[in-house]
VMD Tcl script that draws the C-alpha trace (Angstrom):
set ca {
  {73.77 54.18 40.28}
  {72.28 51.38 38.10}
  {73.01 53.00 34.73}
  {76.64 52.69 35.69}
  {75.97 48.90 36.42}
  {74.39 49.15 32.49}
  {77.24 50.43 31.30}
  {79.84 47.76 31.84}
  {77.99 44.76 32.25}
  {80.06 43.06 29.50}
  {83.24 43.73 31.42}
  {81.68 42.77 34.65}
  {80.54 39.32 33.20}
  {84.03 39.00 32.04}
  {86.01 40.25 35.23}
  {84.32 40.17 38.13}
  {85.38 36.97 40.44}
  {83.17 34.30 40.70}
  {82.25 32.61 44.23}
  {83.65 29.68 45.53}
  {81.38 26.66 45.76}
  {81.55 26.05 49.32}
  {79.67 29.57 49.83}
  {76.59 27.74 48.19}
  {76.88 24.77 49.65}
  {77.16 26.38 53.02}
  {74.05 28.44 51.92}
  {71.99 25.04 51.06}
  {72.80 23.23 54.12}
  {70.78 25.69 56.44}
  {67.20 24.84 53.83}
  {65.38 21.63 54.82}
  {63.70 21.86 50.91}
  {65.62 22.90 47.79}
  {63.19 23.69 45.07}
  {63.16 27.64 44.65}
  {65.41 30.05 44.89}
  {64.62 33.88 43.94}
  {68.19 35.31 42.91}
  {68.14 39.32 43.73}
  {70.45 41.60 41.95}
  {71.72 38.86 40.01}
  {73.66 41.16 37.37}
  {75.22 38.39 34.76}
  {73.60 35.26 36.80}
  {77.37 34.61 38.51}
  {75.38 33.20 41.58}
  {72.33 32.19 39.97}
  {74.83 29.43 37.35}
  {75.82 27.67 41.34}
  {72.36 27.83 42.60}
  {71.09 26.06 39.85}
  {73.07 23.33 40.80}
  {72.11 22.69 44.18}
  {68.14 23.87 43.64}
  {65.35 22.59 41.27}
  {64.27 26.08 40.05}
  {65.81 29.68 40.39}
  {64.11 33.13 39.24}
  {67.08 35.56 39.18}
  {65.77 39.34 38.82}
  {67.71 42.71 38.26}
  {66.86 46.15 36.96}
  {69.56 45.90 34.39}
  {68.34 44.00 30.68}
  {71.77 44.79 29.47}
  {73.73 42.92 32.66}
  {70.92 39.70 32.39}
  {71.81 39.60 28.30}
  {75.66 38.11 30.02}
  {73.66 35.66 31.97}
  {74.49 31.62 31.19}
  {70.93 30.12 30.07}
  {69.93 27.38 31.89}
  {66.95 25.13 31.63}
  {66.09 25.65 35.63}
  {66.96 29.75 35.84}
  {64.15 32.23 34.94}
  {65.71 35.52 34.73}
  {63.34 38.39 35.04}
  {64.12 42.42 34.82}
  {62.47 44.09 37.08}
  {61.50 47.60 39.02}
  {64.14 48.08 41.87}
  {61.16 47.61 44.12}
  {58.59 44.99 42.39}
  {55.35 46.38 43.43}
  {53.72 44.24 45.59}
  {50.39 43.61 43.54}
  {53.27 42.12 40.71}
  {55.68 40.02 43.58}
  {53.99 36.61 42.36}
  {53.61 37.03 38.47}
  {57.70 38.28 38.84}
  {58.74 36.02 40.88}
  {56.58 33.95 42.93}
  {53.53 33.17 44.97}
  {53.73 34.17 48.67}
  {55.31 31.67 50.98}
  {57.35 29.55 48.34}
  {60.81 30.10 48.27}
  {63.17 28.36 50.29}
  {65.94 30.62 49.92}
  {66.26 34.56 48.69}
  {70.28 35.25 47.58}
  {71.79 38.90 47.00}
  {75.23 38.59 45.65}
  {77.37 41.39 46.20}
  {74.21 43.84 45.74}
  {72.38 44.04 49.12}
  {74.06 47.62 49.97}
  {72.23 49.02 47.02}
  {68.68 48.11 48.00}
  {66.21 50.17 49.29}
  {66.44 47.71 52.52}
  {62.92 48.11 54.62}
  {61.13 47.75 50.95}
  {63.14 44.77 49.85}
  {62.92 43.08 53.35}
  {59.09 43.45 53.19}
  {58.85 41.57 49.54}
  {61.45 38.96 51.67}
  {59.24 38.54 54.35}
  {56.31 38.11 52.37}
  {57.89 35.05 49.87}
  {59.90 32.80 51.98}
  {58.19 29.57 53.38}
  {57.36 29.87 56.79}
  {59.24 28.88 59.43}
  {62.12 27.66 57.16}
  {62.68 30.03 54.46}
  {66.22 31.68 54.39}
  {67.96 34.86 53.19}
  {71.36 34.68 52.24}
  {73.29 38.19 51.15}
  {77.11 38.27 50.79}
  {79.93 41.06 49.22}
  {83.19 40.87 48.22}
  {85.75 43.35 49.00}
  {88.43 44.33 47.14}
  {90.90 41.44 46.50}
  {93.75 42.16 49.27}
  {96.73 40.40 51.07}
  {95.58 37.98 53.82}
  {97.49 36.53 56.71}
  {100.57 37.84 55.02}
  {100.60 36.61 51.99}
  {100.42 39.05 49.11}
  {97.51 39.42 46.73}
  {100.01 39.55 44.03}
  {103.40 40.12 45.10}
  {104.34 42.99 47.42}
  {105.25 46.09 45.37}
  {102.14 45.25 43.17}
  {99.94 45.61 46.38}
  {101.73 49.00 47.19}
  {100.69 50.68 44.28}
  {96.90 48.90 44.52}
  {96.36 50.10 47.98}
  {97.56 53.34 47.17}
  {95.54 53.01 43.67}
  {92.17 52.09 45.78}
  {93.10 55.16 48.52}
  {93.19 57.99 45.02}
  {89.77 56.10 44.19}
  {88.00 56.84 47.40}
  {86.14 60.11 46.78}
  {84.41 58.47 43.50}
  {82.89 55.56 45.21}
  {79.50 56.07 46.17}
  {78.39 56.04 50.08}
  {76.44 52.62 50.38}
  {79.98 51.09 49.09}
  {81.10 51.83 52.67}
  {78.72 48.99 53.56}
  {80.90 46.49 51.55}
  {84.29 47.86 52.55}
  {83.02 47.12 56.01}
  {81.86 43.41 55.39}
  {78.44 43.53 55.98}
  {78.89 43.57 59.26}
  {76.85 47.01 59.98}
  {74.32 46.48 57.28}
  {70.70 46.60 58.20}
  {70.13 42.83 58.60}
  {66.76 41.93 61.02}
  {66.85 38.49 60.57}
  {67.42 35.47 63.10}
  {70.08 32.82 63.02}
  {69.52 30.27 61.17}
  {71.17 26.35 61.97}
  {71.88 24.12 65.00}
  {73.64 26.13 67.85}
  {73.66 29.16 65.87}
  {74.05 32.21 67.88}
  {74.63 35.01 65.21}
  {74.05 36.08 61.39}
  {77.43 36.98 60.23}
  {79.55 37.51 59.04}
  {81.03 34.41 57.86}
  {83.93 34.48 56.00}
  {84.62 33.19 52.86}
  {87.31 33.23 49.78}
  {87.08 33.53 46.18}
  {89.88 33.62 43.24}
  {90.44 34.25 39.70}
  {93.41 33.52 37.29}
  {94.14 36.74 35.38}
  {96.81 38.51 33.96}
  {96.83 42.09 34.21}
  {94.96 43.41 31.55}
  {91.91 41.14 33.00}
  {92.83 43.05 35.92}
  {92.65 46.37 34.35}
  {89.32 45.34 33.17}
  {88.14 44.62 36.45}
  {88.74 48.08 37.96}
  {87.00 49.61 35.09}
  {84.19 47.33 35.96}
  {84.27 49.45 39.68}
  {81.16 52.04 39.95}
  {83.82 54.18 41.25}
  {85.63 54.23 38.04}
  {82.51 55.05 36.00}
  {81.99 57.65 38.10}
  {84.92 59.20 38.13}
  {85.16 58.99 34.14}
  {81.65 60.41 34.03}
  {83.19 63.73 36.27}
  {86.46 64.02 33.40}
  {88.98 61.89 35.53}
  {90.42 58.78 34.15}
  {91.79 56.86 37.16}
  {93.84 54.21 35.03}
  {96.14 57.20 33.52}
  {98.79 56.51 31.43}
  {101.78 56.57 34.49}
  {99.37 54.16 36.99}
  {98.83 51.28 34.13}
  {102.87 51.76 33.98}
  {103.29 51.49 37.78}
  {100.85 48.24 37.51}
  {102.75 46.69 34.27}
  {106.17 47.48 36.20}
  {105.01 45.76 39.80}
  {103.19 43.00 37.80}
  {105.61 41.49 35.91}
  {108.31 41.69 38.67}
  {108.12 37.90 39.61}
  {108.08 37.09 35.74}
  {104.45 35.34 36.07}
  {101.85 36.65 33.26}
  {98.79 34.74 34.81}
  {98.15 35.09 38.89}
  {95.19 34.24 41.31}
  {93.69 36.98 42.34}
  {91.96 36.29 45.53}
  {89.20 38.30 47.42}
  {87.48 37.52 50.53}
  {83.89 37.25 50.86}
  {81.45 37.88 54.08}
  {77.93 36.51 54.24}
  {75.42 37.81 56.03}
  {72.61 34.55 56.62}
  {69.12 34.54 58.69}
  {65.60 33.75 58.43}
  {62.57 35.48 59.49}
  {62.59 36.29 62.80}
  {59.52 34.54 65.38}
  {57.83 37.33 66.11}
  {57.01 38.55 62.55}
  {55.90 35.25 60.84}
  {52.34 35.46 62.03}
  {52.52 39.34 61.15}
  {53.76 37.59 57.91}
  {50.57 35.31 57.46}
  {48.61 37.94 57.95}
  {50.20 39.97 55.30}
  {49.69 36.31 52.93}
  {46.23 35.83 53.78}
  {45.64 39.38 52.79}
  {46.88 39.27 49.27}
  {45.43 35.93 48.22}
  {42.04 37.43 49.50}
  {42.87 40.56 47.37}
  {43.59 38.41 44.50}
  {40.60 37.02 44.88}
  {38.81 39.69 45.23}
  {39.89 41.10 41.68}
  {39.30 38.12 40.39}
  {35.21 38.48 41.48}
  {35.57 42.14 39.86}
  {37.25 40.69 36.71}
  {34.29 38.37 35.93}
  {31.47 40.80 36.83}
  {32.54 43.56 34.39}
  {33.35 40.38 31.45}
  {29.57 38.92 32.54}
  {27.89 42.51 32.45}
}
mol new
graphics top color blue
foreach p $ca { graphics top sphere $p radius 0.5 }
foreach p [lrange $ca 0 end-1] q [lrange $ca 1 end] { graphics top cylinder $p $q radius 0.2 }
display resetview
């Protein structure tokens, strides 16, 4: 699935909507510190750019060179390609030293992960008792509380656009289309009077006109795929069905709006001194090697 994400990262970068400020600030107001933040599956740095903001120092990793060569350099954001699952002996030279971070973000990437091995690496580099994981999707921009996404014939022919698209989307998209809300997610609440992880809801929005939007569905994995099987979704009649329902209301440039769900916790009681024992292990390993290292250079 991730050389589809190599494929379009340029239209991704350029497409994809962005996510609105008060997710992040929502985000930072459940850490006590704000110095590190290790950005998962950060594709073109989209959440990384808002993190940086609001924290001293971000790493921001992803499998995909091509997707991080669309990432906004910035003086406080280390990006870093990486394995899908950093081996454990490399967690601290890739991203950092056990027990650091204050907060680990996946944006719209979580469903992907091989979860039990990820959570593990999580476990192992937030700071302890404090340390929070944040991981949030976006679905598919849609009409909300009756007001259309774009105007109401347009969102006919999306809906029954999306419903044709179904059998090229990959399972774990399920995950997304469902908010996060049956995700794998063993984590404890984090905040004052908090009584549950998610989801919280959220809304994001971009101004496009409709060959931005055209871009963004061939940015969809289900898209690739089906173009990879012979079967080019956007035919020639559905881009006319779109132009025609688009340009109904005479408007070129729209908002677009999509509604994001975060999932937020920390590590639950039980497993932090499970957690320190895991720590206390690999610093004595470390050191170990080290020992090894300057026996064979003294021999």
């Amino acid at each position: 699935m991730a050389n589809l994400f190599h494929k379009q990262a340029k239209n991704y970068a350029g497409t994809r909507p962005g996510y609105p400020e008060e997710l992040f600030e929502f985000i930072a107001s459940k850490t006590p510190n704000h110095d590190l933040v290790w950005d998962v599956g950060t594709g073109n740095g989209q959440a990384a750019k808002s993190l940086a903001k609001l924290y001293n120092n971000v790493v921001a990793t992803d499998t995909s060179q091509n997707q991080l060569d669309y990432a906004p350099k910035l003086p406080n954001v280390r990006y870093q390609c990486t394995p899908s699952n950093i081996p454990l002996s490399e967690l601290e030279s890739s991203v950092a030293p056990p027990g650091t971070v204050d907060l680990v973000t996946v944006a719209q990437a979580l469903h992907w992960f091989d979860l039990p091995a990820f959570y593990q690496r999580v476990k192992l580099v937030l700071k302890k008792p404090h340390g929070v994981i944040a991981a949030w999707c976006h679905t598919v921009p849609e009409a909300k509380d009756n007001i259309p996404m774009v105007n109401d014939k347009f969102d006919a022919v999306f809906r029954q656009f999306y419903a044709n698209s179904q059998p090229y989307w990959d399972p774990a998209s399920k995950l997304v289309d469902g908010k996060y809300k049956g995700i794998d997610f063993p984590f404890e609440p984090v905040g004052d009077g908090a009584n549950h992880t998610g989801t919280f809801e959220f809304m994001t929005g971009r101004v496009m006109d409709l060959e931005g939007f055209l871009t963004y569905i061939r940015s969809w994995s289900a898209y690739l795929m089906a173009k990879d099987k012979g079967v080019e979704l956007l035919s020639d009649d559905v881009v006319e069905s779109f132009k025609r329902a688009w340009s109904e209301d005479g408007v070129d440039q729209k908002v677009v709006k999509a509604p994001v769900y975060l999932r937020i916790g920390k590590v639950r009681n039980s497993e932090q001194e499970e957690t320190h024992v895991c720590i206390l292990f690999f610093v004595a390993l470390e050191f170990c090697c080290q020992i090894v290292h300057y026996q064979f250079t003294t021999m």
